[in-house]
N, C-alpha and C positions, 0 to 999 in steps of 0.2 A: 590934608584931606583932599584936596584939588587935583596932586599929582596924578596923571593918568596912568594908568597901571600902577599905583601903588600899593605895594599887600604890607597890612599892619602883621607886627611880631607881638608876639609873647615869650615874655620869663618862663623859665622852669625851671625851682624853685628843689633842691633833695635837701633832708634834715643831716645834720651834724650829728657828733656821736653821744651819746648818753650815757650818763653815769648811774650803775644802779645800784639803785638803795636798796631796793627786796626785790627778788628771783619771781617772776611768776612762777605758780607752783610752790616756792620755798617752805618750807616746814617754818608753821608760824606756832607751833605748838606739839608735842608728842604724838598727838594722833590727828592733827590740823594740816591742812597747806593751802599756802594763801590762794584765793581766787583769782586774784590780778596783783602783780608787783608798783613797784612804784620808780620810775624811770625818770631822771631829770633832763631831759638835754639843754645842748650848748647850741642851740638856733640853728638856723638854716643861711644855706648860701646859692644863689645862681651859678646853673649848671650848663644852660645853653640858653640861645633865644631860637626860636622855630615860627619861620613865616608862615602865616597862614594865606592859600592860595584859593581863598574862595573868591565866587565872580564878585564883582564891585559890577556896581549899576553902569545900565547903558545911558550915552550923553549924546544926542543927533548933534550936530556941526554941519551937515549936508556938503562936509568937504571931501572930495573924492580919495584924494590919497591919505582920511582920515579910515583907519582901520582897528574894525574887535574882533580878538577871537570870544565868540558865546559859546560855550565848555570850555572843553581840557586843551590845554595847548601853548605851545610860543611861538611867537615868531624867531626867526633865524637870522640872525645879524653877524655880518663877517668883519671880522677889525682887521686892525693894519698889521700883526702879526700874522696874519693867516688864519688864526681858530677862530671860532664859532659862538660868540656868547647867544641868549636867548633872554626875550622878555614879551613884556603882556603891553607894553606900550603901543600903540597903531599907529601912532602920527607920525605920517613921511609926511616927505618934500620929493623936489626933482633940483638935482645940481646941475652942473652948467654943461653937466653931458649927455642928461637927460635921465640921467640913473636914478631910480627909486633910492633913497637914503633917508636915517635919521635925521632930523630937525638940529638939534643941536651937534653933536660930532661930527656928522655926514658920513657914516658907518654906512654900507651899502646893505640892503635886504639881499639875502642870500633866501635861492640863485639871484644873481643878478639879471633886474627887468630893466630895459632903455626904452623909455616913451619917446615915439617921434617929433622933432620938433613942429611939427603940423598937425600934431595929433588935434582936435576939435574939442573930444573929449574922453574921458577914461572911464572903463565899467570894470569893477572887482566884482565874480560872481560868490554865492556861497563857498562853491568847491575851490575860489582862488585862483580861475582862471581870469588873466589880463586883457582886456582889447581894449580895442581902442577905434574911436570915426578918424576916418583923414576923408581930407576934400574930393571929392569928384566920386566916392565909394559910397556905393547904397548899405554894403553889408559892414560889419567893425570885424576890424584883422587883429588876432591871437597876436601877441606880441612877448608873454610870458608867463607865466605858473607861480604859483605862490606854493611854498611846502610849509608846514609847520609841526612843531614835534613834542612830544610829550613824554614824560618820565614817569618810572614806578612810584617814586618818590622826590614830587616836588618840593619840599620840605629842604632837602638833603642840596639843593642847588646853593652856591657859592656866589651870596651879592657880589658885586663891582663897582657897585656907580650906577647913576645914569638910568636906574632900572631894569638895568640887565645882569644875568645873573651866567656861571658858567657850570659844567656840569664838573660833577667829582664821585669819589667810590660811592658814596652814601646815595647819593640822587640816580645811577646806575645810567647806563647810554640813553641816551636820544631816541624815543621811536618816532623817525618819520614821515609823514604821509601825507593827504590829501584834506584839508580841511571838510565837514562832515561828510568825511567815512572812516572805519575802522574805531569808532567812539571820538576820535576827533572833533574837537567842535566848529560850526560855520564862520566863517566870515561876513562878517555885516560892512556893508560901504556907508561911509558916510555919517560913522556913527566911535566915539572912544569908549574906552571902559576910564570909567572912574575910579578913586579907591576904593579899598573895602572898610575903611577906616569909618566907624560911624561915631561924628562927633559929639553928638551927645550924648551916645554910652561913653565913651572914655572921658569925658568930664567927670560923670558920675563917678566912675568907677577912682577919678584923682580923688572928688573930694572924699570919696569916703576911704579911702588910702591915708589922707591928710587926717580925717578924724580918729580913726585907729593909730596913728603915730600919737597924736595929740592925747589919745588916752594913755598909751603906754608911757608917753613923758609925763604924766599927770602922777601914773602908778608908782613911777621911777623916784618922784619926788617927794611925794607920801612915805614910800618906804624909807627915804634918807631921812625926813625929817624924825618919823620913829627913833631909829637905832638914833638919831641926834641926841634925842630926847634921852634912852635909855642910856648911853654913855654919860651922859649931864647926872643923870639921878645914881652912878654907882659914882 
């Protein structure tokens, strides 16, 4: 629940095939047909799991190269193959060549931004623009652009790791743009997105997961001891 950018998944869950014992409809008599049949099925089985990509709370840090996107969007992270994964994670670092990167892999933000080594200090604006103070300059010089990109269907993105996910036929291209414009959402400095995981509903929802099994093995045992009994007595 900590991880920043983390989007909790859910099950989806389609029923098995059933066996039927009466036809809806079926002639229950010469001039009768039944109102509803009687259908037994054989349970159900997971079908998919499907991220949910709603926002997770904002968390200040007041660390500069601590970044959220607030709406729709990813950041753009270039790996060492050359393609392009995306994620909702904000926390860079600077490597030893001053390149905007991931914190743990050191994956660069695409486009690539290099803060000067004299830079004083660093301002990300809403729309993504970078600048930066250097000594002896009253005004802060643009140094780089932030893009970020967003899909028809986040959902449909391909986890990886690390919380970056990549695109595939389901999630449809990359549209990308300018952080708030075009429905894109802004960039906050200084600030991460948490998860969306909220831990005391998913408690709940274990333990009463756990008391529905507990019934159904309750049921399970009930009915064996019956037919026990009934075989004992022929």
């Amino acid at each position: 629940a900590s991880t920043v950018g983390f989007k909790k998944e859910r099950a989806i869950f389609e029923d098995l095939l059933y066996q039927a014992i009466n036809q809806p409809g079926g002639q229950s008599s010469q001039n009768t047909k039944l109102p509803s049949g009687l259908m037994i099925g054989s349970g159900a089985r997971v079908v998919a799991t499907q991220k949910d990509h709603s926002q997770g709370n904002m968390l200040t840090t007041d660390n500069s190269l601590d970044l959220m996107v607030s709406g729709r969007g990813f950041f753009e992270i270039e790996m060492p193959d050359g393609t392009t994964s995306y994620t909702r994670n904000g926390q860079f670092t600077l490597n030893d060549e001053g390149i905007i990167v991931t914190p743990g892999s050191g994956y660069p933000l695409q486009p690539q931004i290099q803060i000067p080594a004299d830079a004083q200090t660093i301002t990300v604006s809403e729309d993504g623009e970078v600048s930066v103070s250097l000594p002896g300059q009253t005004n802060n010089q643009t140094v780089g652009q932030i893009n970020i990109s967003d899909f028809v269907n986040p959902g449909g993105l391909q986890p990886i790791g690390q919380n970056m996910y990549i695109q595939t036929g389901a999630s449809g291209d990359p549209v990308q743009g300018l952080p708030s414009n075009e429905g894109l959402g802004k960039l906050v400095q200084g600030a991460i997105e948490t998860s969306n995981v909220n831990v005391t509903e998913e408690l709940v929802n274990l333990i009463e997961s756990q008391r529905v099994f507990e019934m159904n093995s309750k049921v399970i045992s009930a009915v064996d001891e019956m037919l026990s009994y009934i075989n004992q007595q022929l």
